[in-house]
PyMOL Python script that loads the backbone (N, CA, C, O; Angstrom):
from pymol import cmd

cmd.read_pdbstr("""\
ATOM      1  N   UNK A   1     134.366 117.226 149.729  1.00  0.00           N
ATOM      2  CA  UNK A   1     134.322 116.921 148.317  1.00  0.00           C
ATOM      3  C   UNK A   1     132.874 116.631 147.949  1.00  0.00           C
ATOM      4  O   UNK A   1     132.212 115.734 148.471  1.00  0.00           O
ATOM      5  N   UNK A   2     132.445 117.444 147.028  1.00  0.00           N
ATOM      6  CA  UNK A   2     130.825 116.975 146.731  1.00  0.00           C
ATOM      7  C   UNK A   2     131.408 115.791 145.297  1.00  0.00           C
ATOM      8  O   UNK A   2     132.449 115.515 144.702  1.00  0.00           O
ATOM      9  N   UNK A   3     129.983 115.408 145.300  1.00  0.00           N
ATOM     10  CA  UNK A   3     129.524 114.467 144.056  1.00  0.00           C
ATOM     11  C   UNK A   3     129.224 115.418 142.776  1.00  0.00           C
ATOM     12  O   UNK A   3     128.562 116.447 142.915  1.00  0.00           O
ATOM     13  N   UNK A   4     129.656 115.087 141.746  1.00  0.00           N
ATOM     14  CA  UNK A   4     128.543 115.829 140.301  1.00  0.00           C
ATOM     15  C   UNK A   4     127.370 115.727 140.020  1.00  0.00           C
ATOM     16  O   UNK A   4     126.989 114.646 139.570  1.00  0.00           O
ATOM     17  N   UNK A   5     126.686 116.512 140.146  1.00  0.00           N
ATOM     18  CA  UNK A   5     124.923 116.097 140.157  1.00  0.00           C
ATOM     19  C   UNK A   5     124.782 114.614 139.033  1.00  0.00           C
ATOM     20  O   UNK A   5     125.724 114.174 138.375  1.00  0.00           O
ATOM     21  N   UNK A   6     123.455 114.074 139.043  1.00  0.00           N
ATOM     22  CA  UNK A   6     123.205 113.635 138.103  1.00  0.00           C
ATOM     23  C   UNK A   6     123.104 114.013 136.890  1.00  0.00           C
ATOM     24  O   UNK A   6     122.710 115.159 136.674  1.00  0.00           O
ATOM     25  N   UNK A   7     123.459 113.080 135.728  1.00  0.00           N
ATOM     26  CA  UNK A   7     123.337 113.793 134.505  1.00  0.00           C
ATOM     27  C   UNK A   7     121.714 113.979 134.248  1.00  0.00           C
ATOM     28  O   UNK A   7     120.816 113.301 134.748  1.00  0.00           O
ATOM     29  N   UNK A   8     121.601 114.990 133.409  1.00  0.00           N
ATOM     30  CA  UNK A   8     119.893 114.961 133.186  1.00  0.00           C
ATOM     31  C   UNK A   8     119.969 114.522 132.346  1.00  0.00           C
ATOM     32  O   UNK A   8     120.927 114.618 131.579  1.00  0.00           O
ATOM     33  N   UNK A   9     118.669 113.676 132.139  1.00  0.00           N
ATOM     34  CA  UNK A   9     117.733 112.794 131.111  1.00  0.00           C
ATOM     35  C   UNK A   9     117.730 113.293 129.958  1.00  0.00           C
ATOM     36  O   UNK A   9     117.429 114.484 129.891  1.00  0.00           O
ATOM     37  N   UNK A  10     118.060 112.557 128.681  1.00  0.00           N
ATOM     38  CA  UNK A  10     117.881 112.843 127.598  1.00  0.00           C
ATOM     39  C   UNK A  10     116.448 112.522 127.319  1.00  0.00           C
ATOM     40  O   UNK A  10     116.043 111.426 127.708  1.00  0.00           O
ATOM     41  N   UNK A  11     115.359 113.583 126.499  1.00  0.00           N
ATOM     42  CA  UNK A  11     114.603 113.566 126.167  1.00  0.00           C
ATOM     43  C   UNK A  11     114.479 112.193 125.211  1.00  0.00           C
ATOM     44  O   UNK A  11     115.320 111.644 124.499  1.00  0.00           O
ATOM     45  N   UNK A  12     113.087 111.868 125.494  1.00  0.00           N
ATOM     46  CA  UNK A  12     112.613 110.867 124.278  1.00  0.00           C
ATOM     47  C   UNK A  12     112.426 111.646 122.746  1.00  0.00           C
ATOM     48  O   UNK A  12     111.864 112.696 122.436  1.00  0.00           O
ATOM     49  N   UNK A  13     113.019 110.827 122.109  1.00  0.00           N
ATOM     50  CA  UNK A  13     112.567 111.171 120.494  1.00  0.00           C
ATOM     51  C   UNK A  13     111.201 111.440 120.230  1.00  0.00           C
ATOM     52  O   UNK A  13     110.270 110.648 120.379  1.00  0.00           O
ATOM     53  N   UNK A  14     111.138 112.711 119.794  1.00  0.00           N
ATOM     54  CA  UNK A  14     109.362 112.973 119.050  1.00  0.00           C
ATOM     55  C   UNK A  14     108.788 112.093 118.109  1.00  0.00           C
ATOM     56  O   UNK A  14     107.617 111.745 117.952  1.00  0.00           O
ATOM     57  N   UNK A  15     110.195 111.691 117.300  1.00  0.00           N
ATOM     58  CA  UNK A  15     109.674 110.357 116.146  1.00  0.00           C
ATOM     59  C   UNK A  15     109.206 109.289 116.448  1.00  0.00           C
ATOM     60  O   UNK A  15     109.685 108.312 117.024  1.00  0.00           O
ATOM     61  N   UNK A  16     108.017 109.555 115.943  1.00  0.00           N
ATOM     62  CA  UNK A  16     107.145 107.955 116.353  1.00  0.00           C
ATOM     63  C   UNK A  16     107.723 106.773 114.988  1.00  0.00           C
ATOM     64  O   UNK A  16     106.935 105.922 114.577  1.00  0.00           O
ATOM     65  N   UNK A  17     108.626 106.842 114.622  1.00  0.00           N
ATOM     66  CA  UNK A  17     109.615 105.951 114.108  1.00  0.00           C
ATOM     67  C   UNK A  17     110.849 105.542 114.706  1.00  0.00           C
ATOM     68  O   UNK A  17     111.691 104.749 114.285  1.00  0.00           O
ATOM     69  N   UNK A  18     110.816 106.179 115.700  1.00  0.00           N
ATOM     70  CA  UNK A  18     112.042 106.171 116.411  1.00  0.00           C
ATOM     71  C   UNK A  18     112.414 104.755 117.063  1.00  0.00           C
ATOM     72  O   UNK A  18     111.733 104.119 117.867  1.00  0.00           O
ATOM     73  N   UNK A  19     113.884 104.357 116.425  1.00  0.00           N
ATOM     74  CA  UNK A  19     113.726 102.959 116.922  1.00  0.00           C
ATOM     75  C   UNK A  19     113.064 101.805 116.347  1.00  0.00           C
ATOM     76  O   UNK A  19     113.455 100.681 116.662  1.00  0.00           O
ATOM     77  N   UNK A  20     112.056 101.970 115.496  1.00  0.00           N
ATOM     78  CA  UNK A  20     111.398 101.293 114.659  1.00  0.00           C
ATOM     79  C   UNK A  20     111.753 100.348 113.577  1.00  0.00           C
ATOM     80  O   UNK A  20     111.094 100.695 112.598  1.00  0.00           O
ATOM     81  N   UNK A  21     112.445  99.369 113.300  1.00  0.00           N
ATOM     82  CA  UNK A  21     113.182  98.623 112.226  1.00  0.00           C
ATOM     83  C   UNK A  21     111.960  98.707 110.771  1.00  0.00           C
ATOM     84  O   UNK A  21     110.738  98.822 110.872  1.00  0.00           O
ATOM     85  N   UNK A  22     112.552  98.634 109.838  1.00  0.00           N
ATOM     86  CA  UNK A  22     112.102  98.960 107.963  1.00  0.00           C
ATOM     87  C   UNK A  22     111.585  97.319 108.882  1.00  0.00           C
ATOM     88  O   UNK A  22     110.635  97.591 109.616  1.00  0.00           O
ATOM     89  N   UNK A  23     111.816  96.430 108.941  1.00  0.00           N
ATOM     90  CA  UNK A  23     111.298  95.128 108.831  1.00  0.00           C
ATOM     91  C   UNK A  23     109.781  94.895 109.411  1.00  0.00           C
ATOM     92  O   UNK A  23     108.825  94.308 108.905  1.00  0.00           O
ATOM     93  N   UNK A  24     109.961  95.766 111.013  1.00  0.00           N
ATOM     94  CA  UNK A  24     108.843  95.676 112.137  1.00  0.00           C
ATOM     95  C   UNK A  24     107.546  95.967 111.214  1.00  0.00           C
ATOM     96  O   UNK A  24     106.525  95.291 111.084  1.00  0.00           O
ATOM     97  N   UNK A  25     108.013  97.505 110.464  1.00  0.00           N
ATOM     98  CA  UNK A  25     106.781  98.470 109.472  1.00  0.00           C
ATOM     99  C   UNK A  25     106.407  97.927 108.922  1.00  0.00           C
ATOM    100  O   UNK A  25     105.176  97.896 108.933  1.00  0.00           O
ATOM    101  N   UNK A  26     107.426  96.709 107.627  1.00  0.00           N
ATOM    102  CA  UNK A  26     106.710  95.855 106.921  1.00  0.00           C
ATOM    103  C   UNK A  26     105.600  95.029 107.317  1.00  0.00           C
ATOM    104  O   UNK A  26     104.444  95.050 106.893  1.00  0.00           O
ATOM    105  N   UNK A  27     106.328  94.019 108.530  1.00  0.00           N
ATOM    106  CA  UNK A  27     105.775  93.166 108.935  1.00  0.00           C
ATOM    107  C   UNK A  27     104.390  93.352 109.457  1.00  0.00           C
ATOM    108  O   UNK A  27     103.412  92.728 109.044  1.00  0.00           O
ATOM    109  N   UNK A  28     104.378  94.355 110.500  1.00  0.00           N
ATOM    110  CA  UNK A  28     102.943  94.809 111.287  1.00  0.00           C
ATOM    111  C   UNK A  28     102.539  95.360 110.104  1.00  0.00           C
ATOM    112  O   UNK A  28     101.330  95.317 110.329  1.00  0.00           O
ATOM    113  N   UNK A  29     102.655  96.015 108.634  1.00  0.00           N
ATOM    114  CA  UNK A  29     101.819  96.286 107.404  1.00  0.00           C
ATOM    115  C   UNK A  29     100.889  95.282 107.120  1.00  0.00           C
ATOM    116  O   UNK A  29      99.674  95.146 107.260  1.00  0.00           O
ATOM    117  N   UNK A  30     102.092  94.420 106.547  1.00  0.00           N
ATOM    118  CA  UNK A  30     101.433  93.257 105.842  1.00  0.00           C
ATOM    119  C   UNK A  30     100.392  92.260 106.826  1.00  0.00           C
ATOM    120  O   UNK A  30      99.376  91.686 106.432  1.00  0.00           O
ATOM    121  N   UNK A  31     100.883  92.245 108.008  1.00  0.00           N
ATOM    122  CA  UNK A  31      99.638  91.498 108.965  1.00  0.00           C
ATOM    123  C   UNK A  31      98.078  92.107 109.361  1.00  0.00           C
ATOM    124  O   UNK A  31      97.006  91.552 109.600  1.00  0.00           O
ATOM    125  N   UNK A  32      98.558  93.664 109.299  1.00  0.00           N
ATOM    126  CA  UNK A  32      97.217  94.953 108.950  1.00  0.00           C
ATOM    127  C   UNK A  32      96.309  94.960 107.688  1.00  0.00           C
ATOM    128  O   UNK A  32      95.081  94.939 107.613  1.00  0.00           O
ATOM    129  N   UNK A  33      97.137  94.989 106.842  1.00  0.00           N
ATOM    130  CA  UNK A  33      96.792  95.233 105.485  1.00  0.00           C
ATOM    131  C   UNK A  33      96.700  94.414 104.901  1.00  0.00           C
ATOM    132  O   UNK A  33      95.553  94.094 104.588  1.00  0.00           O
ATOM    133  N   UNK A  34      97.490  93.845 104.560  1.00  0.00           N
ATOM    134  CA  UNK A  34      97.880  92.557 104.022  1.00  0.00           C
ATOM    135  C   UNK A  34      98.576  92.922 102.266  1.00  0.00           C
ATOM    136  O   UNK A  34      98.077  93.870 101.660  1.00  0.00           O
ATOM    137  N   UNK A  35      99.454  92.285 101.745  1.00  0.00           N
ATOM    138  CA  UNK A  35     100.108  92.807 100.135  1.00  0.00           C
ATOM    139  C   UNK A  35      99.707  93.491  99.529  1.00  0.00           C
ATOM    140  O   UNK A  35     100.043  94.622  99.178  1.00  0.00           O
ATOM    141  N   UNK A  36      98.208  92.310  99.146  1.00  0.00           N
ATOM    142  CA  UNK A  36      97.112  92.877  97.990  1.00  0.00           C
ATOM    143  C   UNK A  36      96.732  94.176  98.353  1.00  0.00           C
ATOM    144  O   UNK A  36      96.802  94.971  97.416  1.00  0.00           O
ATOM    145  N   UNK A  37      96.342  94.651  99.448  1.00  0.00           N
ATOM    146  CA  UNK A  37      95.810  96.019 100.139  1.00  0.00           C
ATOM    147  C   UNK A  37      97.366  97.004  99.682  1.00  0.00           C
ATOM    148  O   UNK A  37      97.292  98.056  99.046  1.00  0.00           O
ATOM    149  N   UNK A  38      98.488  96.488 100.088  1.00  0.00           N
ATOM    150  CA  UNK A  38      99.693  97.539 100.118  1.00  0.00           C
ATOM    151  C   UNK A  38      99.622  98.006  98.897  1.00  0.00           C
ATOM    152  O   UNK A  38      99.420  99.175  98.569  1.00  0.00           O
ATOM    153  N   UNK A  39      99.839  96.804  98.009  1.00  0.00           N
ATOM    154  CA  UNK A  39      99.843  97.544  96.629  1.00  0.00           C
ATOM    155  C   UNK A  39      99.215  97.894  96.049  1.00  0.00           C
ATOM    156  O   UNK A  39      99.771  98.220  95.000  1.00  0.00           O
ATOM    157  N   UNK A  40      97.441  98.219  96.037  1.00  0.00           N
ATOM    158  CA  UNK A  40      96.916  98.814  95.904  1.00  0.00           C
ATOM    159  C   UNK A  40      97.293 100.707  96.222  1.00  0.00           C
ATOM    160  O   UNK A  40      97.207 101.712  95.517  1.00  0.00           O
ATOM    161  N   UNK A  41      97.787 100.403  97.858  1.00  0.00           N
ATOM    162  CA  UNK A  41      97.567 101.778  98.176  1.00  0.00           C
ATOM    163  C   UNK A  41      98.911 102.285  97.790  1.00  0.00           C
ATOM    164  O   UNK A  41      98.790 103.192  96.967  1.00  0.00           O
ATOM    165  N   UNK A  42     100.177 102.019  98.096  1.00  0.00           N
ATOM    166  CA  UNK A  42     101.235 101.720  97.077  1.00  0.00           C
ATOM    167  C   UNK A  42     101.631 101.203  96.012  1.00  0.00           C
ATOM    168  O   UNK A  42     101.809  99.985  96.004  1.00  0.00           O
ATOM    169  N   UNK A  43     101.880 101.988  94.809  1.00  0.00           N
ATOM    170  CA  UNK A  43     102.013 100.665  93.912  1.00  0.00           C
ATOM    171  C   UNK A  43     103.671 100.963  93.215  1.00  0.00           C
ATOM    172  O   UNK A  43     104.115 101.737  92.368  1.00  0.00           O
ATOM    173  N   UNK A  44     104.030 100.297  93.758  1.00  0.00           N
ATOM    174  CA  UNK A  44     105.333  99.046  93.857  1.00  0.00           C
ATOM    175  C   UNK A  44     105.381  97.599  93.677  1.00  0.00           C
ATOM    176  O   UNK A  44     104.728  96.836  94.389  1.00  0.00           O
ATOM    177  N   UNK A  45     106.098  97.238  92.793  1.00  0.00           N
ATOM    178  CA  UNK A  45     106.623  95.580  92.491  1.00  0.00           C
ATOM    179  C   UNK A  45     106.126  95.189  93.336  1.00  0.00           C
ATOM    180  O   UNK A  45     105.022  94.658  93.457  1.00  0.00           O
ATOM    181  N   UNK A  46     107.241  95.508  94.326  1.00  0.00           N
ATOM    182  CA  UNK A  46     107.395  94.291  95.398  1.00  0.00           C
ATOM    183  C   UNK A  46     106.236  94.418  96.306  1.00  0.00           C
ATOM    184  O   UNK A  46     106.720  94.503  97.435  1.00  0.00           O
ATOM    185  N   UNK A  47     105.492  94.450  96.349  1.00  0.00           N
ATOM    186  CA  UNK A  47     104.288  94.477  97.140  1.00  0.00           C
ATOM    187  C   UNK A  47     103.095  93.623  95.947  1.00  0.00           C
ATOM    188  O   UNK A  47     102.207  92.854  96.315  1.00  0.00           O
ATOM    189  N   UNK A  48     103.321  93.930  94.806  1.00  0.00           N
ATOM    190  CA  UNK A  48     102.316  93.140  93.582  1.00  0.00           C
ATOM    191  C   UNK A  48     102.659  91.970  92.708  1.00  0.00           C
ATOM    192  O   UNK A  48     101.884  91.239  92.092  1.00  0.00           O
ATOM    193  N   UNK A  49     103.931  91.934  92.770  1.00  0.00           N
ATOM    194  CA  UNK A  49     104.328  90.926  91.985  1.00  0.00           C
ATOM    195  C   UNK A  49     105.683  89.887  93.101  1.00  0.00           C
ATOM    196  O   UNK A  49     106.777  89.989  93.655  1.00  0.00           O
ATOM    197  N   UNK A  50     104.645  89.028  92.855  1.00  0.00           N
ATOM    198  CA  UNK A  50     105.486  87.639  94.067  1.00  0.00           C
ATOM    199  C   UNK A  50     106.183  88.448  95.611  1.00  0.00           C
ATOM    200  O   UNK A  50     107.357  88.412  95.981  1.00  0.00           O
ATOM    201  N   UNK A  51     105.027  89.130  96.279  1.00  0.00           N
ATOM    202  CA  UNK A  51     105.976  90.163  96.885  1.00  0.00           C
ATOM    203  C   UNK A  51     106.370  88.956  98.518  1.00  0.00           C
ATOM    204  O   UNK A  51     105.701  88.034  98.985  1.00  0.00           O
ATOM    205  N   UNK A  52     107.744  89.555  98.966  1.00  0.00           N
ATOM    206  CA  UNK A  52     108.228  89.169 100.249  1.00  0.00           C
ATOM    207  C   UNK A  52     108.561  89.917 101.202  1.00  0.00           C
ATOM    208  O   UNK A  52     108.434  91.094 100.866  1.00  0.00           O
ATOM    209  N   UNK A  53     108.965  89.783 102.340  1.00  0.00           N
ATOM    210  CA  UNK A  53     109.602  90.852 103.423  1.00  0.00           C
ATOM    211  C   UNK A  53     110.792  90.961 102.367  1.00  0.00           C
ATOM    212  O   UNK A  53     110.705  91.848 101.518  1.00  0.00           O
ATOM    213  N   UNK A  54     111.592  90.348 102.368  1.00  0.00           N
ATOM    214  CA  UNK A  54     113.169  90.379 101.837  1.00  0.00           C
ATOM    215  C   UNK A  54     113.010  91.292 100.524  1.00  0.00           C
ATOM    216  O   UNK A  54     113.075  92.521 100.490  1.00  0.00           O
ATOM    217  N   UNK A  55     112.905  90.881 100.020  1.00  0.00           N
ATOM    218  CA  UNK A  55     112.303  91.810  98.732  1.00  0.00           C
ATOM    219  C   UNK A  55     112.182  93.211  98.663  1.00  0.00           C
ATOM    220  O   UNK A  55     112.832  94.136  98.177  1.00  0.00           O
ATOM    221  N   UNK A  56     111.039  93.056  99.366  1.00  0.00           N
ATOM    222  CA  UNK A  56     110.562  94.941  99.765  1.00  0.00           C
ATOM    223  C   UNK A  56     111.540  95.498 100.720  1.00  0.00           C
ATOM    224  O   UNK A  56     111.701  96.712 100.846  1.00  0.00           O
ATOM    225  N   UNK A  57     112.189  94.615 101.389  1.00  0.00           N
ATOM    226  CA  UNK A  57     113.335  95.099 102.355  1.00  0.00           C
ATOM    227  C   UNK A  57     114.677  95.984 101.453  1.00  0.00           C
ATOM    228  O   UNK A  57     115.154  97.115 101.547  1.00  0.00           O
ATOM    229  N   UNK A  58     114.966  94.697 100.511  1.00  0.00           N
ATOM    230  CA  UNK A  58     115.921  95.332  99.805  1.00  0.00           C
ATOM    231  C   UNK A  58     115.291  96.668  98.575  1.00  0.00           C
ATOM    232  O   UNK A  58     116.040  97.632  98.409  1.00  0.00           O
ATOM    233  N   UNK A  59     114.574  96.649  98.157  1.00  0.00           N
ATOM    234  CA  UNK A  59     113.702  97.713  97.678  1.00  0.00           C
ATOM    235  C   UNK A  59     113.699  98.755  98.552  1.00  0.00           C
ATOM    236  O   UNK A  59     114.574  99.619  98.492  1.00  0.00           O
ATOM    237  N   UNK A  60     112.972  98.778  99.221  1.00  0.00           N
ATOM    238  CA  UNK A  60     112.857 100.233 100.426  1.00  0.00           C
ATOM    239  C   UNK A  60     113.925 100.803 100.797  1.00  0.00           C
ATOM    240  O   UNK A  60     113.964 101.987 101.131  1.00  0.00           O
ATOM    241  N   UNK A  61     114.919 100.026 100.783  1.00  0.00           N
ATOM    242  CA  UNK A  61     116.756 100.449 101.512  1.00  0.00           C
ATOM    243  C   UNK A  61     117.291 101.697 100.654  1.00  0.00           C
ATOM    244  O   UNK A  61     118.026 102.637 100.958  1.00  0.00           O
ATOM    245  N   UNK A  62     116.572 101.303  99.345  1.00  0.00           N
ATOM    246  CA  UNK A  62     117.476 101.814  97.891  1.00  0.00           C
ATOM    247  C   UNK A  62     116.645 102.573  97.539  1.00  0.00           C
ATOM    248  O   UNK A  62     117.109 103.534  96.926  1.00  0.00           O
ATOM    249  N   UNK A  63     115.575 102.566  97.661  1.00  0.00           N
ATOM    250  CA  UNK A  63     114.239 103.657  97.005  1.00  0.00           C
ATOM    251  C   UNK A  63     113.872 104.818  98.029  1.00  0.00           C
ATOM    252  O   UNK A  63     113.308 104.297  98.991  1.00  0.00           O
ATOM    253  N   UNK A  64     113.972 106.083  98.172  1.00  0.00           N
ATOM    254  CA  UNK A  64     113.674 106.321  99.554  1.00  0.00           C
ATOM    255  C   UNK A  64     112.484 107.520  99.003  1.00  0.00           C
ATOM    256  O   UNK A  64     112.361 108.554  99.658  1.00  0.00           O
ATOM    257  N   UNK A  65     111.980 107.381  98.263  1.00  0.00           N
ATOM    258  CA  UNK A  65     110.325 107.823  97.976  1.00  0.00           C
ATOM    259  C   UNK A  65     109.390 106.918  98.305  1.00  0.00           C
ATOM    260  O   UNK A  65     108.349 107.187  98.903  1.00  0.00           O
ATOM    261  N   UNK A  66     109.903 105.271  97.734  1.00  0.00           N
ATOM    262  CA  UNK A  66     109.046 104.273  98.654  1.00  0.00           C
ATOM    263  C   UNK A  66     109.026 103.869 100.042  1.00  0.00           C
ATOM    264  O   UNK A  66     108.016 103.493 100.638  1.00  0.00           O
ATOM    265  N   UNK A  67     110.338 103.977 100.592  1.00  0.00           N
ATOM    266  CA  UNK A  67     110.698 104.257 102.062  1.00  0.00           C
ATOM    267  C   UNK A  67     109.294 105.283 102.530  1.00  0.00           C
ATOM    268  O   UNK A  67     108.326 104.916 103.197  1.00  0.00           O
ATOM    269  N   UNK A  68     109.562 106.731 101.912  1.00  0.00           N
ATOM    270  CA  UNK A  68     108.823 107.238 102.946  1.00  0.00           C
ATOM    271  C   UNK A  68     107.040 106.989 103.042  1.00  0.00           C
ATOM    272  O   UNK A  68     106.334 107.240 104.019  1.00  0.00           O
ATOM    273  N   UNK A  69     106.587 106.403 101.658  1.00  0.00           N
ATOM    274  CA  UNK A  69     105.594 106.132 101.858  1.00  0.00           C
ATOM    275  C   UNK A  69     104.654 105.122 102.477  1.00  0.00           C
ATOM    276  O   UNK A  69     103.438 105.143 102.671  1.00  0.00           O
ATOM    277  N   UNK A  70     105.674 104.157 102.746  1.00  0.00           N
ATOM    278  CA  UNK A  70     106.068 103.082 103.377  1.00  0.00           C
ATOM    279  C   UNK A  70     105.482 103.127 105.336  1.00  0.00           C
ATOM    280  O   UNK A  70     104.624 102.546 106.000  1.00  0.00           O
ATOM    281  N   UNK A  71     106.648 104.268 105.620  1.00  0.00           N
ATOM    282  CA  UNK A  71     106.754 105.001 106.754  1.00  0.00           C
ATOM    283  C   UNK A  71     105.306 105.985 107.211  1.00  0.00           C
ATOM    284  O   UNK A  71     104.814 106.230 108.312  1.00  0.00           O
ATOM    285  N   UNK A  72     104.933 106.377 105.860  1.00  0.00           N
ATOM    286  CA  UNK A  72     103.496 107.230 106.022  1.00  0.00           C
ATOM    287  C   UNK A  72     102.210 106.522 106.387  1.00  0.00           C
ATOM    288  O   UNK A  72     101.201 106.895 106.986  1.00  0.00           O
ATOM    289  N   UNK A  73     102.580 105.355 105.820  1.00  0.00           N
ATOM    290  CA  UNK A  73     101.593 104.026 105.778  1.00  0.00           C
ATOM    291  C   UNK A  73     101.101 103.636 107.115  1.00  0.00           C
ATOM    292  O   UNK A  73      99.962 103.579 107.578  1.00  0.00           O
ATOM    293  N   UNK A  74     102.295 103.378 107.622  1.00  0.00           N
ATOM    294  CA  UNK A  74     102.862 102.983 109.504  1.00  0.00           C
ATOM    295  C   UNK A  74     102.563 103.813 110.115  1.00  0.00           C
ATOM    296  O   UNK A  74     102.321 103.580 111.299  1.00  0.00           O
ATOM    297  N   UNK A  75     102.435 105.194 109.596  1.00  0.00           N
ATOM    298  CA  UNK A  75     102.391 106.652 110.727  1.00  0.00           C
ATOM    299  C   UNK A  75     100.541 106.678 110.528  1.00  0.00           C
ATOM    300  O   UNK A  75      99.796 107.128 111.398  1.00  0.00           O
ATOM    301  N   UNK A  76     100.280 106.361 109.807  1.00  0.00           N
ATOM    302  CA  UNK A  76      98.572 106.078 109.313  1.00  0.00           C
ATOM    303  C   UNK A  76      98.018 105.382 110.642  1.00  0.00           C
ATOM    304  O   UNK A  76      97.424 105.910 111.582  1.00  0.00           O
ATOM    305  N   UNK A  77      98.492 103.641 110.395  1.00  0.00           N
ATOM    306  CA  UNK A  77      98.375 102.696 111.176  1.00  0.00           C
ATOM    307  C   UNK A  77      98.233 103.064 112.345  1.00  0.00           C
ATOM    308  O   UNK A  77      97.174 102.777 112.904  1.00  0.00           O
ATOM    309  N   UNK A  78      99.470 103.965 113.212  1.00  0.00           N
ATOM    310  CA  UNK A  78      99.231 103.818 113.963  1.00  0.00           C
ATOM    311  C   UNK A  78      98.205 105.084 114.908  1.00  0.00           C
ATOM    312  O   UNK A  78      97.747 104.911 116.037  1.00  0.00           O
ATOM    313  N   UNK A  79      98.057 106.258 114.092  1.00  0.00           N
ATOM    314  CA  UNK A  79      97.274 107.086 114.274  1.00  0.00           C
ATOM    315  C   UNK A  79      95.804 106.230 114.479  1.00  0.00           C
ATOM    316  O   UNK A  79      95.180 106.202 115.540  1.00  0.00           O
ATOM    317  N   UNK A  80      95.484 105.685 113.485  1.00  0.00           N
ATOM    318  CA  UNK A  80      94.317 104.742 113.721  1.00  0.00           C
ATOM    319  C   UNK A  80      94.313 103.580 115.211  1.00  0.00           C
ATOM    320  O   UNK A  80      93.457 103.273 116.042  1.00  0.00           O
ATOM    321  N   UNK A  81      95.273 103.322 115.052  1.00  0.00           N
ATOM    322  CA  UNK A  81      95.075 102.254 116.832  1.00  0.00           C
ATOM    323  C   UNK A  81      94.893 103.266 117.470  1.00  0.00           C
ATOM    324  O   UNK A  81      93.792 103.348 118.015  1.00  0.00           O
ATOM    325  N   UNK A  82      95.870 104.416 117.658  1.00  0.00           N
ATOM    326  CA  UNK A  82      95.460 105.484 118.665  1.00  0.00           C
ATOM    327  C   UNK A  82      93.960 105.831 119.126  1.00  0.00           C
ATOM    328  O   UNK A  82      93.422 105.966 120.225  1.00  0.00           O
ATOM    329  N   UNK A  83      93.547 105.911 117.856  1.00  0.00           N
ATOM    330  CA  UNK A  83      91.796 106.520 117.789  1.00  0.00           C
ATOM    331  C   UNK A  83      91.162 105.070 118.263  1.00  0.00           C
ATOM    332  O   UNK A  83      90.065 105.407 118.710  1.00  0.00           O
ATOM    333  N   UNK A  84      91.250 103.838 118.386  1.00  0.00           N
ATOM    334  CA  UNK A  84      90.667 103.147 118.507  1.00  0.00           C
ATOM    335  C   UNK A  84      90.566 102.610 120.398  1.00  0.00           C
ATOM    336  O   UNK A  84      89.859 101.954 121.162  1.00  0.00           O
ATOM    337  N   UNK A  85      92.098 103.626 120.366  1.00  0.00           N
ATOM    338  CA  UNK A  85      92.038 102.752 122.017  1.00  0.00           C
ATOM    339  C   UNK A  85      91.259 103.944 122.625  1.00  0.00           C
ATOM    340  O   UNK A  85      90.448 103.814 123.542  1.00  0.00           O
ATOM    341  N   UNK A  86      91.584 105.143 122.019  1.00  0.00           N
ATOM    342  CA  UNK A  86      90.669 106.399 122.613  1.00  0.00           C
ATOM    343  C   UNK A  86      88.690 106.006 122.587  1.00  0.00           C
ATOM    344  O   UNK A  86      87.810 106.245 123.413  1.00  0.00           O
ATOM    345  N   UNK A  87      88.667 105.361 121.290  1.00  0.00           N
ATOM    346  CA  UNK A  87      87.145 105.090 121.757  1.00  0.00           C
ATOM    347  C   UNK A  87      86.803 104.345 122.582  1.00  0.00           C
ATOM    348  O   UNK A  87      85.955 104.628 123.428  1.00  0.00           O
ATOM    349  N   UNK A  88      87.535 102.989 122.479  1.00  0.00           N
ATOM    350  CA  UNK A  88      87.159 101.923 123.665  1.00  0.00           C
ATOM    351  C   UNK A  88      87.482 102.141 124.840  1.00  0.00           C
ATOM    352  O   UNK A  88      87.064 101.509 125.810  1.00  0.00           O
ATOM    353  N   UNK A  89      88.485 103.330 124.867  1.00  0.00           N
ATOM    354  CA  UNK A  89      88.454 104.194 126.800  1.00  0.00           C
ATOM    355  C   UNK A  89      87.318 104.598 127.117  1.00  0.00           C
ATOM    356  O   UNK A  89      86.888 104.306 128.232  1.00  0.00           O
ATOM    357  N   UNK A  90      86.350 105.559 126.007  1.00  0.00           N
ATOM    358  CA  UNK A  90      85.673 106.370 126.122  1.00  0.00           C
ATOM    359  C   UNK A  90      84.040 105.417 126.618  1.00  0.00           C
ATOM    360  O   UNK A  90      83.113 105.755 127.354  1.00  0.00           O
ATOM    361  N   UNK A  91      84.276 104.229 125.863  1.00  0.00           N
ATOM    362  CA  UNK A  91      82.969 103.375 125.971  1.00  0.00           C
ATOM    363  C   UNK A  91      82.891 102.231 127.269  1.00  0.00           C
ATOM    364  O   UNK A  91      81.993 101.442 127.560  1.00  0.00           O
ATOM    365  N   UNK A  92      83.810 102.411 127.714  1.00  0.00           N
ATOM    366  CA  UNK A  92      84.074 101.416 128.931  1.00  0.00           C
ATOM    367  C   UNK A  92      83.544 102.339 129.931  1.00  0.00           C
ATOM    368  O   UNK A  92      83.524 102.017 131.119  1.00  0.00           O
TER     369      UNK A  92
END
""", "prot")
cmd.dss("prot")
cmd.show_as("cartoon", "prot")
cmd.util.cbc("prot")
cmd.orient("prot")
C-alpha cells in the first residue's frame, strides 16, 4: 500500500495587500504621513475634518474609490521602504 504524495504548496499571493487589514493601512499611513499629509494627498472628510481610525474605517468600507486610493497610498509606502532598504544594502 503506498502513501498519497504530499499535497503541493499553494503559491503565495502576488498581492502585496494580501492579508493586509483596511485598519493596519490606516494605521502604518497615519504614523508615515500623518492626517494633515493624507488629506492633502487625499482629500476626504475623514482624513480633514476631526479625522479618526474609526471614522475613515467606516468610510473606506462604503466608498471603494477611496478604498482604492487609500490602498495606492500603502502600495506607494511600501515601494518606498523597498528602495530604502535597497540603498542601505547597497551602502553598507
Amino acid at each position: 500500500m503506498t502513501t498519497p504524495p504530499d499535497p503541493v504548496p499553494k503559491p503565495a499571493s502576488e498581492d502585496p495587500l494580501h492579508g493586509i487589514t483596511l485598519e493596519r493601512i490606516l494605521n502604518e499611513l497615519v504614523e508615515h504621513f500623518g492626517w494633515e499629509a493624507m488629506g492633502e494627498r487625499i482629500r476626504i472628510r475623514c482624513f480633514t475634518s476631526d479625522p479618526s481610525i474609526g471614522s475613515s474605517l467606516r468610510f473606506l468600507r462604503k466608498t471603494p474609490w477611496a478604498r482604492e486610493k487609500v490602498e495606492g497610498m500603502y502600495l506607494y509606502l511600501l515601494r518606498e521602504r523597498a528602495r530604502q532598504n535597497r540603498a542601505r544594502r547597497q551602502n553598507d
